[in-house]
C-alpha positions in Angstrom: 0.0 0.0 0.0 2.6 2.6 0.9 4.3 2.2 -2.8 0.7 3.0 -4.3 0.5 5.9 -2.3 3.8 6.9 -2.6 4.3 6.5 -6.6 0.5 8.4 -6.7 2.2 11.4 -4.5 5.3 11.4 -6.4 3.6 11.6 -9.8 1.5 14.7 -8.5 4.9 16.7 -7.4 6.2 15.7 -10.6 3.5 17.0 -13.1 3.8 20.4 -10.6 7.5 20.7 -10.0 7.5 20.7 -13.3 4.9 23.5 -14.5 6.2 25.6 -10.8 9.8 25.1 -11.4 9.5 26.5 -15.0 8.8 30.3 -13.2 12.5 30.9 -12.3 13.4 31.0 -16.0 11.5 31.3 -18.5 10.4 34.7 -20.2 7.1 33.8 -20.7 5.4 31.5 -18.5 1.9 31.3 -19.6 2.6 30.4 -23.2 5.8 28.1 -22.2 3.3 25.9 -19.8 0.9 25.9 -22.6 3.5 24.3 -24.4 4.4 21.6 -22.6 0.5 21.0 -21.6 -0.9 20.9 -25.1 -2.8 24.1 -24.7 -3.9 25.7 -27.8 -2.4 29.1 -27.5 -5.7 30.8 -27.6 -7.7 28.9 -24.6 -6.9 29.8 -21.2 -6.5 26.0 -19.6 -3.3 26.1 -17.6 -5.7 26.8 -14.5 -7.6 23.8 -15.1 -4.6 21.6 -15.0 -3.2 23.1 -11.7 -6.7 22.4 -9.8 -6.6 18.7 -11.3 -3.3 18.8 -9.6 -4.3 20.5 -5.9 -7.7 18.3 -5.9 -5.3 14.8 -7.0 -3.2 15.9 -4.1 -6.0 16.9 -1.7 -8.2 13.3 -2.2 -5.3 11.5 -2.0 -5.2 12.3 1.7 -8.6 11.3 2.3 -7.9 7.8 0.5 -4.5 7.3 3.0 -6.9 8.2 5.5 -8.8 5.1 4.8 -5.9 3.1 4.0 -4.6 3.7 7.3 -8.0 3.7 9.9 -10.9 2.1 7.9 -14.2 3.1 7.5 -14.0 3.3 11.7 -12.3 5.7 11.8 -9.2 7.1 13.9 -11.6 6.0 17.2 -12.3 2.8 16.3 -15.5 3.3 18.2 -17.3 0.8 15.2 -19.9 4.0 15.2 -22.2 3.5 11.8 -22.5 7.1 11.6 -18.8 7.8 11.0 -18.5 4.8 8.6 -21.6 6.1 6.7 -19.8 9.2 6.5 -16.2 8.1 5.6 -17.9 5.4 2.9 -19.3 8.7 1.6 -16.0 10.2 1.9 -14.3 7.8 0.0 -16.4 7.2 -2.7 -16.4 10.9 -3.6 -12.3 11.2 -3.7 -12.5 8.4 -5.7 -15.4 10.0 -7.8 -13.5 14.0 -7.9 -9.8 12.0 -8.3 -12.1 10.7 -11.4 -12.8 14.1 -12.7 -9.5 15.5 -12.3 -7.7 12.6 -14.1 -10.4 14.1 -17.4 -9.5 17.0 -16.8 -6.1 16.4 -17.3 -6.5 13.8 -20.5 -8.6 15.9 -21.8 -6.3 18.7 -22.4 -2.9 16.8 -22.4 -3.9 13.4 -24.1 -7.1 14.7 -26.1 -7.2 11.6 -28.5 -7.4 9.1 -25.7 -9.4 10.8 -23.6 -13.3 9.3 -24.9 -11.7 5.6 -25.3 -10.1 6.0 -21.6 -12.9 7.2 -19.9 -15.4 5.1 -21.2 -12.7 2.2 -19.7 -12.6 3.9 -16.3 -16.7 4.7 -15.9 -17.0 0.9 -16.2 -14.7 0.0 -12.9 -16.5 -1.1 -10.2 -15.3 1.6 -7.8 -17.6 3.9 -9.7 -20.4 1.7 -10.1 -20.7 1.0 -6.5 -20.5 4.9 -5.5 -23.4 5.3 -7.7 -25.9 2.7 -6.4 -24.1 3.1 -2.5 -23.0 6.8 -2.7 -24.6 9.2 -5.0 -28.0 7.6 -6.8 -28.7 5.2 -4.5 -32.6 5.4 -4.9 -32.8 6.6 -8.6 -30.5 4.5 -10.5 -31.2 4.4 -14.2 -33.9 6.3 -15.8 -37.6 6.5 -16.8 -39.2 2.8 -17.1 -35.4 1.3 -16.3 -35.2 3.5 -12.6 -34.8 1.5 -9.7 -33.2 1.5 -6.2 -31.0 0.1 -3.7 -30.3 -0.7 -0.1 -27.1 -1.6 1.7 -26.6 -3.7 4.6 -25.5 -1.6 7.1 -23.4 -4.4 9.2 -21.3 -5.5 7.0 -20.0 -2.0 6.6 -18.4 -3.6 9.7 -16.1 -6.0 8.2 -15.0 -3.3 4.8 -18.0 -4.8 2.8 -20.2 -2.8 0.2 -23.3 -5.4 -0.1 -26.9 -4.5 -0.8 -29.7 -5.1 -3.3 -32.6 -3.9 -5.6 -35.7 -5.3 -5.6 -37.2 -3.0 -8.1 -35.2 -3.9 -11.4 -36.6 -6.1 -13.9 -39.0 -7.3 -11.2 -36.4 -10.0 -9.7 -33.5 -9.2 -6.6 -30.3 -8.3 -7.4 -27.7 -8.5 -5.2 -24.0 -6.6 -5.0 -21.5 -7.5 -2.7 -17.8 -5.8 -2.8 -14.6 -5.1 -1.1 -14.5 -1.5 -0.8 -10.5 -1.9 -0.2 -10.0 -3.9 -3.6 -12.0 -1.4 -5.1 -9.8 1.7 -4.1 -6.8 -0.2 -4.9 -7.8 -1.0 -8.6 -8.8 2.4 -8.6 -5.3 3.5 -7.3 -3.1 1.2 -10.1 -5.6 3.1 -12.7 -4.6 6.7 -11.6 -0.7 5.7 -11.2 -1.6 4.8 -15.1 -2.7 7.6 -16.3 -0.6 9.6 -14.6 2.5 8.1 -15.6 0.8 8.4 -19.4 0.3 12.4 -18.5 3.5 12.8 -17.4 5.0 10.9 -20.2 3.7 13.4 -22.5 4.5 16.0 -20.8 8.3 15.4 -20.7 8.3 14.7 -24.0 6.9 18.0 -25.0 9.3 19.6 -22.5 12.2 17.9 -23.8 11.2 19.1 -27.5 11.0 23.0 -26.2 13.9 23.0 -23.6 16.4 20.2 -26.5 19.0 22.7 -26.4 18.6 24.7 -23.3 21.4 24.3 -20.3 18.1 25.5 -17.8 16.7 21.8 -18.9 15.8 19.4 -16.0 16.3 16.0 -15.8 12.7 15.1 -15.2 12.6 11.8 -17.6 15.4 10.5 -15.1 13.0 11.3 -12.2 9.9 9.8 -14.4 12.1 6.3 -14.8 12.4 6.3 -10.9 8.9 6.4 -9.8 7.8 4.2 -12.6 10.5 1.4 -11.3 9.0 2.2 -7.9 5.5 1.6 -8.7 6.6 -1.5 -9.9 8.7 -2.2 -7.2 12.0 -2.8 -8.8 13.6 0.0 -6.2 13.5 2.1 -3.6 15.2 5.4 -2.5 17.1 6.5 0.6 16.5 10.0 0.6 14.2 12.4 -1.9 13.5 10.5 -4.8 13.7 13.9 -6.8 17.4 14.3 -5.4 19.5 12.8 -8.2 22.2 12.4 -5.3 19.5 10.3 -3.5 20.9 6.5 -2.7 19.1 3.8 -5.3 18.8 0.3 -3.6 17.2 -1.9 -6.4 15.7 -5.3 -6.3 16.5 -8.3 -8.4 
């Protein structure tokens, strides 16, 4: 769990060391972020790509939260108030992660974005914060609405289950790990964000081929991809090229 979290942190500071770092030189920031963002030099985007940033980096702490205490909670007083509330919780930073990761492809990786979206709206996470967290008692629409409810106790033991009794005129019943679910959610966002970031070196590399102010960010972007996959790890700041490489055969 702590290289997931880790290699999704690192990615974040990357993407933004990257845009931040590029104010103590260049002459013209705004068009040289556009740039490397695939911004069309008319639209004014480079906002929307530092929000996706803060709000990656500000529902990541919620999901560490959850790694760490569960949907109990710090207390661990098994209260179903505060696990209703942090299975809300969770299921929304999944769900705004979600929106910042389009906000991103949509801008840096246009091409891709319809054919990966429609890949990541079909993961289970997200189907279980609709029924559990969001539309619970208008899923689907017109003739095909129906509802659920979820079984409060298991909530207990880290389990999503419930049912509908009202679609198609027969039970249907869901039962999920809401751990497993954040975790396949997690490997899709250290994905995507490797893919961003991938493309974003590359069109810093083109502008900056010649310049001595060029930073070795596709050195950096090797390291936390061997991380993630845990071929090393890093005694020190893993954005320190000094840092102390310990790999793994």
């Amino acid at each position: 769990m702590k290289n997931i979290n880790e290699t999704i942190n690192h990615y974040i500071s990357l993407l933004r060391k990257i845009i931040d770092s590029s104010q103590a030189y260049w002459t013209d920031w705004n068009n040289e972020v556009k740039i490397i963002c695939n911004i069309d030099e008319k639209e004014d985007k480079i906002g929307f790509v530092l929000d996706a940033l803060y709000l990656l980096e500000d529902t990541q702490l919620a999901k560490e939260n959850y790694y760490k205490f569960g949907l109990s909670g710090p207390t661990k007083y098994n209260e179903f108030g505060e696990m209703y509330l942090r299975m809300y919780g969770i299921y929304n930073a999944c769900y705004l992660q979600r929106q910042a990761i389009y906000t991103l492809l949509e801008i840096i990786l246009p091409d891709e974005y319809t054919h990966i979206s429609k890949e990541i709206n079909r993961m289970e996470v997200f189907e279980y914060r609709k029924i559990f967290a969001s539309h619970t008692v208008n899923v689907g629409h017109g003739n095909k609405k129906h509802s659920y409810i979820l079984s409060r106790h298991d909530l207990e033991s880290d389990r999503i289950m419930g049912y509908t009794s009202n679609k198609n005129t027969e039970n249907e019943f869901k039962d999920g790990t809401l751990s497993s679910q954040i975790e396949t959610w997690d490997c899709e966002v250290i994905k995507q964000l490797s893919t961003i970031s991938e493309k974003t070196i590359n069109k810093y590399n083109q502008y900056f081929n010649a310049s001595s102010d060029k930073k070795p960010w596709d050195v950096i972007l090797n390291r936390i991809q061997r991380l993630s996959k845990g071929e090393c790890q890093f005694a020190g700041d893993i954005f320190d090229l000094d840092s102390i490489e310990m790999n793994f055969v």
